[in-house]
Short mmCIF file of the C-alpha atoms (twelve columns), coordinates in Angstrom:
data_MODEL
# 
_entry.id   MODEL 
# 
loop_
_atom_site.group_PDB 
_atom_site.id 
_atom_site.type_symbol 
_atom_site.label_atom_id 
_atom_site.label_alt_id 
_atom_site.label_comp_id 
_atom_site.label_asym_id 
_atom_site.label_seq_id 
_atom_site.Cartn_x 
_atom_site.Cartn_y 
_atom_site.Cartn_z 
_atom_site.pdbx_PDB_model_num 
ATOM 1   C CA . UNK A 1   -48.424 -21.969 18.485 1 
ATOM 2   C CA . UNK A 2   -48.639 -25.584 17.226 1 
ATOM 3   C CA . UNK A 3   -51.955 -25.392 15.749 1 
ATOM 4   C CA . UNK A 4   -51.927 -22.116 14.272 1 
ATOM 5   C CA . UNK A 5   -48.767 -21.885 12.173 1 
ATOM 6   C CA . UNK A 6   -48.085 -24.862 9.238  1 
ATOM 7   C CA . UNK A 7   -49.194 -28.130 10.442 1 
ATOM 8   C CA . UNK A 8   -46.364 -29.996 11.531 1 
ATOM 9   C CA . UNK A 9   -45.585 -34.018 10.885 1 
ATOM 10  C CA . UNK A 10  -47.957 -36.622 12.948 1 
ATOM 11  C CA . UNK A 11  -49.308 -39.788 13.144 1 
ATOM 12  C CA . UNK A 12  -52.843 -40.222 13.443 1 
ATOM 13  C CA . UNK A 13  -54.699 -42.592 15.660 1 
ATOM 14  C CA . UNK A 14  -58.925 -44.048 16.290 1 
ATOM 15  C CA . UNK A 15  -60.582 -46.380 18.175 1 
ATOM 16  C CA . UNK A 16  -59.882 -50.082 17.452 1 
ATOM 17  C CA . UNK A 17  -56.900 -49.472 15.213 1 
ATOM 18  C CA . UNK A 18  -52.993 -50.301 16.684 1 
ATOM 19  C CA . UNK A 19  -51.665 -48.804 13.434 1 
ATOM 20  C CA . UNK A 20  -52.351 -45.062 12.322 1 
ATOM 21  C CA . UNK A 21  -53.883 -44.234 9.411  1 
ATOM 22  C CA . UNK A 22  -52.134 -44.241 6.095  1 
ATOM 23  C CA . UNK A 23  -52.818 -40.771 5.193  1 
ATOM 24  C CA . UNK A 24  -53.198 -38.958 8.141  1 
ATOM 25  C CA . UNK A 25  -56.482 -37.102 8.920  1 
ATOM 26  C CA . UNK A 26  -56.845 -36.874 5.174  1 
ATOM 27  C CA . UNK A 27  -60.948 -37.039 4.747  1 
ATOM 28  C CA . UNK A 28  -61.362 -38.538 7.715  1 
ATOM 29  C CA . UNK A 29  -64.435 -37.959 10.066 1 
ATOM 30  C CA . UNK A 30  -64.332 -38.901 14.204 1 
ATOM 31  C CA . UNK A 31  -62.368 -38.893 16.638 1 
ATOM 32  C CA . UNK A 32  -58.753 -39.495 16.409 1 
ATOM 33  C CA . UNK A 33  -55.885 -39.163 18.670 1 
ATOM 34  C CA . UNK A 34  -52.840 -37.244 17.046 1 
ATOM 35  C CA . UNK A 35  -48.933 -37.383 17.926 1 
ATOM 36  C CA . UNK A 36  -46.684 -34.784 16.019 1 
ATOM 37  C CA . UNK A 37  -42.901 -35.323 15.272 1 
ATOM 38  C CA . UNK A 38  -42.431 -31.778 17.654 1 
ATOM 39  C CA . UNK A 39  -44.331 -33.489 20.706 1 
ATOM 40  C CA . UNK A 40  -47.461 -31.467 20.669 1 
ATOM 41  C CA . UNK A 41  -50.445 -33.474 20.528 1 
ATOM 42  C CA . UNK A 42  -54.265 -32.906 19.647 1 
ATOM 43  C CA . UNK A 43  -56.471 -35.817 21.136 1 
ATOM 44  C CA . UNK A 44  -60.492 -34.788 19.821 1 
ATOM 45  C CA . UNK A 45  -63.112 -34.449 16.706 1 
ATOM 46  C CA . UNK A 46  -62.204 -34.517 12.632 1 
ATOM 47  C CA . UNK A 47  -64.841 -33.854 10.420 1 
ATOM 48  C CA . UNK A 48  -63.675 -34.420 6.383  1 
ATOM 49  C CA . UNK A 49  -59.705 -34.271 7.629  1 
ATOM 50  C CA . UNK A 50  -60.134 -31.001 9.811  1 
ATOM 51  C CA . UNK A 51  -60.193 -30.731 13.643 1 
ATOM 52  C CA . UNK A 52  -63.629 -29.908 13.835 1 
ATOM 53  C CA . UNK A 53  -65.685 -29.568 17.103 1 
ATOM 54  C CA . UNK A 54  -64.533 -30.232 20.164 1 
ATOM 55  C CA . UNK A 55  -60.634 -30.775 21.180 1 
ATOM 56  C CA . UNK A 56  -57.815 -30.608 23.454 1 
ATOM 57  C CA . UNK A 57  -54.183 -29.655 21.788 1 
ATOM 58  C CA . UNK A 58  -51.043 -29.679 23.938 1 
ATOM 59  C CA . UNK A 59  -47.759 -27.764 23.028 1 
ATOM 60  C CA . UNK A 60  -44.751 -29.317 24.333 1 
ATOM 61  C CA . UNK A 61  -42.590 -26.870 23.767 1 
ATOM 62  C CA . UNK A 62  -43.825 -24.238 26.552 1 
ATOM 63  C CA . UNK A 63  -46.709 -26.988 27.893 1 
ATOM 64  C CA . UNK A 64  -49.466 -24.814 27.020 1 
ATOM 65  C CA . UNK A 65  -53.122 -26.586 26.622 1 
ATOM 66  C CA . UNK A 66  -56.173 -25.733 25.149 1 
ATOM 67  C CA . UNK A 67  -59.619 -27.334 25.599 1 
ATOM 68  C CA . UNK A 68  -62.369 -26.053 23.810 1 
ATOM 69  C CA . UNK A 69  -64.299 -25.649 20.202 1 
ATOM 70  C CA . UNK A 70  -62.337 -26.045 17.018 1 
ATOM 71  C CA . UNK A 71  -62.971 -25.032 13.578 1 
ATOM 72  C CA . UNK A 72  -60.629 -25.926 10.248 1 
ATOM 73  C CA . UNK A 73  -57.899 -26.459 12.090 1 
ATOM 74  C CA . UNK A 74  -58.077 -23.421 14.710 1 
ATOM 75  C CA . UNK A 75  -59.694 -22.401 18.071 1 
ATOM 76  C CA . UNK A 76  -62.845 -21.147 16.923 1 
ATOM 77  C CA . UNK A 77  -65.785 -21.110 19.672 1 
ATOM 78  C CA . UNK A 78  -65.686 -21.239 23.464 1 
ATOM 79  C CA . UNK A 79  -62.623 -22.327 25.075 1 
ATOM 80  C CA . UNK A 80  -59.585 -23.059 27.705 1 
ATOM 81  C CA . UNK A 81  -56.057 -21.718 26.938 1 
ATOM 82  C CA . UNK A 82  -53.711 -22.479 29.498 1 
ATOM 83  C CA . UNK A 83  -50.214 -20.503 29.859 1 
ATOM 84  C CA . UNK A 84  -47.416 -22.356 31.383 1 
ATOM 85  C CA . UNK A 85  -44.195 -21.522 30.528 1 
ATOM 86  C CA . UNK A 86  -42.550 -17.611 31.215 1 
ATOM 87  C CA . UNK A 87  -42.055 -17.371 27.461 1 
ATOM 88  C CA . UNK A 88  -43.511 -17.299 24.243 1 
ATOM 89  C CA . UNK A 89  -44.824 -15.891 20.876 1 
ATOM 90  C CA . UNK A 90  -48.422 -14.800 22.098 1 
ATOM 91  C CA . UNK A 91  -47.283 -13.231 25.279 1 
ATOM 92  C CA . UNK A 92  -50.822 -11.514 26.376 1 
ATOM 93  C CA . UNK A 93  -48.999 -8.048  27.721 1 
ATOM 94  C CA . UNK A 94  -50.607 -6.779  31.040 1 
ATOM 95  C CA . UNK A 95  -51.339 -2.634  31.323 1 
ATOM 96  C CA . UNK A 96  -48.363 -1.809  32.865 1 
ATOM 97  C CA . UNK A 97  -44.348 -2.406  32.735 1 
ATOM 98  C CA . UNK A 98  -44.228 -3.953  35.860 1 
ATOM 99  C CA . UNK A 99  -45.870 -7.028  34.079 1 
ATOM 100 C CA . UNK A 100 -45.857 -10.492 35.357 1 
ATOM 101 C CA . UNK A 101 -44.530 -13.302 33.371 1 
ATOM 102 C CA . UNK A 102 -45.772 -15.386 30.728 1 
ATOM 103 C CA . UNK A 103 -48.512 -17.857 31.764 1 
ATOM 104 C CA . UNK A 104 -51.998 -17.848 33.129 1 
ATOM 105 C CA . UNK A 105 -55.901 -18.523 31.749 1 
ATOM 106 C CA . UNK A 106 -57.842 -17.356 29.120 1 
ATOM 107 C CA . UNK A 107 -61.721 -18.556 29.519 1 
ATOM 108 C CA . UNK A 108 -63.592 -17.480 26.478 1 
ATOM 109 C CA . UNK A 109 -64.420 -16.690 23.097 1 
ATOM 110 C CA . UNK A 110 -61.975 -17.431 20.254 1 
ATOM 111 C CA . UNK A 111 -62.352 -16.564 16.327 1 
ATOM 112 C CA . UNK A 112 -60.082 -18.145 13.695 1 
ATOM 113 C CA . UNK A 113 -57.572 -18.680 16.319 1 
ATOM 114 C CA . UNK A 114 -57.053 -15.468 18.031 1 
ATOM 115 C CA . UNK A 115 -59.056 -14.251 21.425 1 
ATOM 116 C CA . UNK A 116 -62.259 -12.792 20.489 1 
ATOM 117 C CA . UNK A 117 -64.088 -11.586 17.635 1 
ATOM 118 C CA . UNK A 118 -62.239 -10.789 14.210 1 
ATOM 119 C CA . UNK A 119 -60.895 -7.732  13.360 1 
ATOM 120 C CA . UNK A 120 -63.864 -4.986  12.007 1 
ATOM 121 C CA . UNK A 121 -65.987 -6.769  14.274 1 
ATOM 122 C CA . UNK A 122 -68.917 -4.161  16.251 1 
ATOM 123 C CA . UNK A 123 -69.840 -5.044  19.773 1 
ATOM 124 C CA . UNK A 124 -72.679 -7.716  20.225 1 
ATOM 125 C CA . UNK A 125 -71.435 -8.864  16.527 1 
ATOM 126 C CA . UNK A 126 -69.759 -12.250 17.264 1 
ATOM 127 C CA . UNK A 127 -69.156 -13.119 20.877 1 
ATOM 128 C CA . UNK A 128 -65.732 -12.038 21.950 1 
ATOM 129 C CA . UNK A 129 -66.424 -12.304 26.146 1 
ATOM 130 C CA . UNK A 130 -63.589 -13.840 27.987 1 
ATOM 131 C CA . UNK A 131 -61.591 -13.465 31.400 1 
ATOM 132 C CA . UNK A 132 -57.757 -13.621 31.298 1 
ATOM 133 C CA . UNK A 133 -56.145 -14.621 34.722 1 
ATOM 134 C CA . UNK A 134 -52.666 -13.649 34.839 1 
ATOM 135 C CA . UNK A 135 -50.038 -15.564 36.694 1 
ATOM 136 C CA . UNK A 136 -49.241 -12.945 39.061 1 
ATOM 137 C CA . UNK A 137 -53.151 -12.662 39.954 1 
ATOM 138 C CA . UNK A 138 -54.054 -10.157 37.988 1 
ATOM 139 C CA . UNK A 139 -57.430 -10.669 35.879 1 
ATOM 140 C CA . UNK A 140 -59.019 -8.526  33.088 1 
ATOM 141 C CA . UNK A 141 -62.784 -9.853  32.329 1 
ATOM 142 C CA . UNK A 142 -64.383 -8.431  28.983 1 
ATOM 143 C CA . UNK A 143 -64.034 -8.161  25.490 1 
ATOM 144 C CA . UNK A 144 -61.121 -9.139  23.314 1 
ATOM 145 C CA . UNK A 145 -60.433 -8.496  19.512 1 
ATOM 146 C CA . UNK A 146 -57.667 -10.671 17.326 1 
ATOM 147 C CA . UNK A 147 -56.428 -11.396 20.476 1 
ATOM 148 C CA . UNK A 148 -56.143 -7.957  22.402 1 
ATOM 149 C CA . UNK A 149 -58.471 -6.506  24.672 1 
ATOM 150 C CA . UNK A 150 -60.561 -4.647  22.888 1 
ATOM 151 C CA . UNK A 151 -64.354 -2.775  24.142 1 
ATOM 152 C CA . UNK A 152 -65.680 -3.374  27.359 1 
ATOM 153 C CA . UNK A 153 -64.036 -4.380  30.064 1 
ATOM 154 C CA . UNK A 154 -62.220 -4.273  33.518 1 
ATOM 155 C CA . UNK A 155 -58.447 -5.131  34.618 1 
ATOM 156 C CA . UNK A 156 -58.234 -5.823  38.966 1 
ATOM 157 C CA . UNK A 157 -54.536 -5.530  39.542 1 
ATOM 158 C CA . UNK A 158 -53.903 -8.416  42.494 1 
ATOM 159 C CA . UNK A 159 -51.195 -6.298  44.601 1 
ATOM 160 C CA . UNK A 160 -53.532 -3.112  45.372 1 
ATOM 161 C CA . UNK A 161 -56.806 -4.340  44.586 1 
ATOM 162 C CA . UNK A 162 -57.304 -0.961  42.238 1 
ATOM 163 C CA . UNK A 163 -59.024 -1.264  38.775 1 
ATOM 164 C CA . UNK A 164 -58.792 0.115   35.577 1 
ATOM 165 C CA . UNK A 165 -62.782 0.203   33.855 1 
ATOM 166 C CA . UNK A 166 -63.595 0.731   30.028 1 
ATOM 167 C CA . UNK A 167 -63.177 0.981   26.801 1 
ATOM 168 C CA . UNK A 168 -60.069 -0.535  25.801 1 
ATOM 169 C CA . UNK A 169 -58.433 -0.507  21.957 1 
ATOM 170 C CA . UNK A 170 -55.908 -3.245  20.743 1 
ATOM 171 C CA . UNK A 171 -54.745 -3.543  24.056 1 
ATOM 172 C CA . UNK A 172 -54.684 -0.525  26.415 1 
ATOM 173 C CA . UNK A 173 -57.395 1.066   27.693 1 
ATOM 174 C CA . UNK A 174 -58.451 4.579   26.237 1 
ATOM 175 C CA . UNK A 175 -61.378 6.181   28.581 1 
ATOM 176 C CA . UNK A 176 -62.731 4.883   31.868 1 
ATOM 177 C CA . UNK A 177 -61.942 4.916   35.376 1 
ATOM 178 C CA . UNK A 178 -59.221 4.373   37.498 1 
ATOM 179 C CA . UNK A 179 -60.907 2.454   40.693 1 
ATOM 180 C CA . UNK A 180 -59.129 2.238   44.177 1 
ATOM 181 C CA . UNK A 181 -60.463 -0.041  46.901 1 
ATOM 182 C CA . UNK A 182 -61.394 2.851   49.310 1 
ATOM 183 C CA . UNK A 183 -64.150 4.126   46.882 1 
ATOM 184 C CA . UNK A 184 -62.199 7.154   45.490 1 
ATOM 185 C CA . UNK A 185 -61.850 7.009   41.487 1 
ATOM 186 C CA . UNK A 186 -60.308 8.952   38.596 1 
ATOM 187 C CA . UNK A 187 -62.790 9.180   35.558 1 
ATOM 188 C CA . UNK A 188 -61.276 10.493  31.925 1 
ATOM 189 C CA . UNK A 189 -59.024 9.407   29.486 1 
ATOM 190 C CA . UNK A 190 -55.770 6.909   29.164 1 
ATOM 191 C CA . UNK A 191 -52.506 6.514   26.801 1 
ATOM 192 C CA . UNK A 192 -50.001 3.724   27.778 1 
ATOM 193 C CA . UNK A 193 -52.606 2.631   30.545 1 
ATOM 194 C CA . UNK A 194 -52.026 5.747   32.411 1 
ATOM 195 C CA . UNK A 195 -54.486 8.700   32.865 1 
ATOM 196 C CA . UNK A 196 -53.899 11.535  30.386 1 
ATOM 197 C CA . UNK A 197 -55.447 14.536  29.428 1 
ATOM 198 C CA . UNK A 198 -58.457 15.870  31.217 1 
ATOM 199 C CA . UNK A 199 -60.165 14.443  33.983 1 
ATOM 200 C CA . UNK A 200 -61.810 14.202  37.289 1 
ATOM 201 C CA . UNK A 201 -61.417 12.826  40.611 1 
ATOM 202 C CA . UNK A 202 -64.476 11.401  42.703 1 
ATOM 203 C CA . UNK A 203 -63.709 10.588  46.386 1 
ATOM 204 C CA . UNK A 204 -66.045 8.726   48.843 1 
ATOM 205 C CA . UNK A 205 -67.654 11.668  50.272 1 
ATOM 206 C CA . UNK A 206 -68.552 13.296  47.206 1 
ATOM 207 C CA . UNK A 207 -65.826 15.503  46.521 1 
ATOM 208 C CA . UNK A 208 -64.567 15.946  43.309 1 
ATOM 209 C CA . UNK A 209 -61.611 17.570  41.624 1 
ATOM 210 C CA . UNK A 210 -61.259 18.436  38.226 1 
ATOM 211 C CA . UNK A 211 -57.852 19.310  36.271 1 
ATOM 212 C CA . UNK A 212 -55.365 17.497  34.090 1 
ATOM 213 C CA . UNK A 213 -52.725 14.918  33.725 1 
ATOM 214 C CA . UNK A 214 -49.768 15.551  32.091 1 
ATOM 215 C CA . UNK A 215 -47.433 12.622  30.638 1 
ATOM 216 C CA . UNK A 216 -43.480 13.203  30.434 1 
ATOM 217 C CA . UNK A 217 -41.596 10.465  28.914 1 
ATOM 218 C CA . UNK A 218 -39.008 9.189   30.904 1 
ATOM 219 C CA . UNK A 219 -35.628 9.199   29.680 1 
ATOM 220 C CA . UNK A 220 -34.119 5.653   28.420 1 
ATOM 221 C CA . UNK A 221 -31.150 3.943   26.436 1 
ATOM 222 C CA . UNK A 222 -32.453 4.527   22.842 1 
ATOM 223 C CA . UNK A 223 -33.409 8.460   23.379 1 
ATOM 224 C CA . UNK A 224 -31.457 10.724  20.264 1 
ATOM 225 C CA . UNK A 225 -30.656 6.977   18.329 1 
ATOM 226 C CA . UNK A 226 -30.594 8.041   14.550 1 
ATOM 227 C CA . UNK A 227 -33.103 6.115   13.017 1 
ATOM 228 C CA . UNK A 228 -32.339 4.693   9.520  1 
ATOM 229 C CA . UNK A 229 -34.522 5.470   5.911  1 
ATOM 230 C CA . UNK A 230 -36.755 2.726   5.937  1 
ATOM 231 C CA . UNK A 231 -38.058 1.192   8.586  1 
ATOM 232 C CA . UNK A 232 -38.279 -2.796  8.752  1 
ATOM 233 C CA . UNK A 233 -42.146 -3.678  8.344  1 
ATOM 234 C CA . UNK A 234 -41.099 -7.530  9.909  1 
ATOM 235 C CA . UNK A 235 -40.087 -5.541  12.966 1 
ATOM 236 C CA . UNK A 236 -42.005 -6.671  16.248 1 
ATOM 237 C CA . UNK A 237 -43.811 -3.456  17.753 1 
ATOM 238 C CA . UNK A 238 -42.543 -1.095  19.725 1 
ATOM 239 C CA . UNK A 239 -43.151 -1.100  23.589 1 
ATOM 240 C CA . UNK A 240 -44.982 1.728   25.415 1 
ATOM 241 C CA . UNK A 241 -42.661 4.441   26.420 1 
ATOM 242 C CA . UNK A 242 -42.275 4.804   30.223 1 
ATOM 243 C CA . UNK A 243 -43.738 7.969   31.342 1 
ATOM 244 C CA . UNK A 244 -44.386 10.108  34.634 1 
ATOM 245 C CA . UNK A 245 -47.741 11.606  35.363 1 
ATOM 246 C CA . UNK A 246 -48.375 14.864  36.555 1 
ATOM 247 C CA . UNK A 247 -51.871 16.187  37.601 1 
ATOM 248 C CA . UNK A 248 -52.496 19.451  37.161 1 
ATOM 249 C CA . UNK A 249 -55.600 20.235  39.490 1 
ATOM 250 C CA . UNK A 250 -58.272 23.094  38.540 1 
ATOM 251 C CA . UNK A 251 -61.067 23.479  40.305 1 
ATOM 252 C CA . UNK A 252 -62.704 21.781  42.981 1 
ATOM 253 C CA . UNK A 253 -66.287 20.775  44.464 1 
ATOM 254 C CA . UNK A 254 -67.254 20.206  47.850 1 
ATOM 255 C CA . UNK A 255 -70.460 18.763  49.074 1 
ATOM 256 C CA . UNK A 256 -71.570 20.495  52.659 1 
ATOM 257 C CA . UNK A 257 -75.060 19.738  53.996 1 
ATOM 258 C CA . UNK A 258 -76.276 18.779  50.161 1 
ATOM 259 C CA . UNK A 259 -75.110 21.759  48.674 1 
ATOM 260 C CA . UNK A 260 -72.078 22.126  46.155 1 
ATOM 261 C CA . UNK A 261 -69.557 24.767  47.171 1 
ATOM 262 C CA . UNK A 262 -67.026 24.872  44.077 1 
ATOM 263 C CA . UNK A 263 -63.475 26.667  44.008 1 
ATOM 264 C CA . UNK A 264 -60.772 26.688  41.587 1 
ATOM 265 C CA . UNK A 265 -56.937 26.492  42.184 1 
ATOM 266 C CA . UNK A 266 -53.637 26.838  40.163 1 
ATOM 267 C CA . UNK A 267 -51.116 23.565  40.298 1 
# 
């Protein structure tokens, strides 16, 4: 986005001047409004030529806006990103392919211009908190890392009210629970956002069922595509293949009068 890529042509504006100044922001310290040739604008603090402090930047281009802390040049501090448009380079990706569009809020912590702390960054470290509200109503609330979720944290899907709660790595979530309104919950661990592997399921009265869920890739256009030598390092990422879950149950626990009564089945 505008103010994290090479800075683009503008004029630079203060208080009590018609004309902007000769050389830009060059060593310049206050506040200054700023108009670039592209449209975006930045309208907030310069200290020795550098946005510095606090600042609001607008992109024209997909009418995003940020309000918040900056530091040489970038978001850096607490902050308001503001998603407007239903595309874009830093398209936050939701847990799930049925994702909703480009645009919503991030309230929180940035670090040199990404969404929480830098990468190598431990927990407690350098504040990475922040809640992303997603235009569809979604909302995840925890911690982020270069701009993924990433730790702690908890994702409320707005069409079922269920939750996915944990630890989460560049992105997806990796171990936690899977939360439904009712009270029932799956605890164990996740690849492509979906429960995989071993695990157990807690329902309201105590119960609890224990097995496994097995992940089968669905079948799609590029399946058997010869892939060439090399492949291209510039290449965006590849998305998450779609897969169908399976759980495999084992053995059970019932609670009656206190007491555990356990059995175990085949799937």
């Amino acid at each position: 986005m505008g103010d994290e890529e090479e800075e683009p042509k503008y004029k630079l504006f203060v208080k009590g001047q018609e004309a902007p100044l000769e050389k830009g922001s060059q060593q310049y310290t206050g506040q200054g409004n700023a108009f670039y040739l592209n449209g975006d604008t930045y309208n907030g603090t310069y200290v020795e030529g550098l946005r510095r402090g606090k600042g609001s930047y607008g992109w024209k281009k997909f009418g995003d806006s940020y309000e918040g802390q900056y530091e040489e040049n970038r978001k850096h501090g607490f902050g308001k990103l503001t998603y407007r448009s239903n595309v874009g380079e830093e398209d936050e990706e939701p847990p799930d392919e049925n994702a909703p569009p480009r645009g919503g809020t991030y309230l929180g912590y940035f670090h040199g211009g990404q969404r929480g702390c830098p990468e190598g960054a431990t927990a407690g470290e350098v504040p990475s908190d922040g809640t992303f509200t997603y235009v569809n109503g979604d909302i995840y609330v925890g911690q982020w890392q270069v701009g993924k979720k990433h730790g702690r944290g908890s994702y409320t899907y707005a069409k079922d009210g269920t939750k996915l709660i944990g630890d989460w790595e560049k992105g997806k979530i990796v171990v936690g629970k899977w939360v439904f309104p009712n009270g029932t919950f799956y605890s164990g661990k996740f690849r492509y956002n979906k429960p995989h592997g071993e695990g157990v399921w807690v329902f309201p009265n105590g119960n609890q069922l224990t097995g496994e869920f097995v992940q089968k890739q669905q079948p799609g256009d590029d399946d058997g595509a010869p892939g060439g030598d090399e492949e291209d390092e510039n290449a965006p990422p590849k998305p998450d293949p779609k897969v169908w879950c399976h759980f495999k149950y084992g053995s059970a626990a019932a609670v009656h009068g206190g007491s555990m009564l356990t059995s175990n089945s085949e799937a």
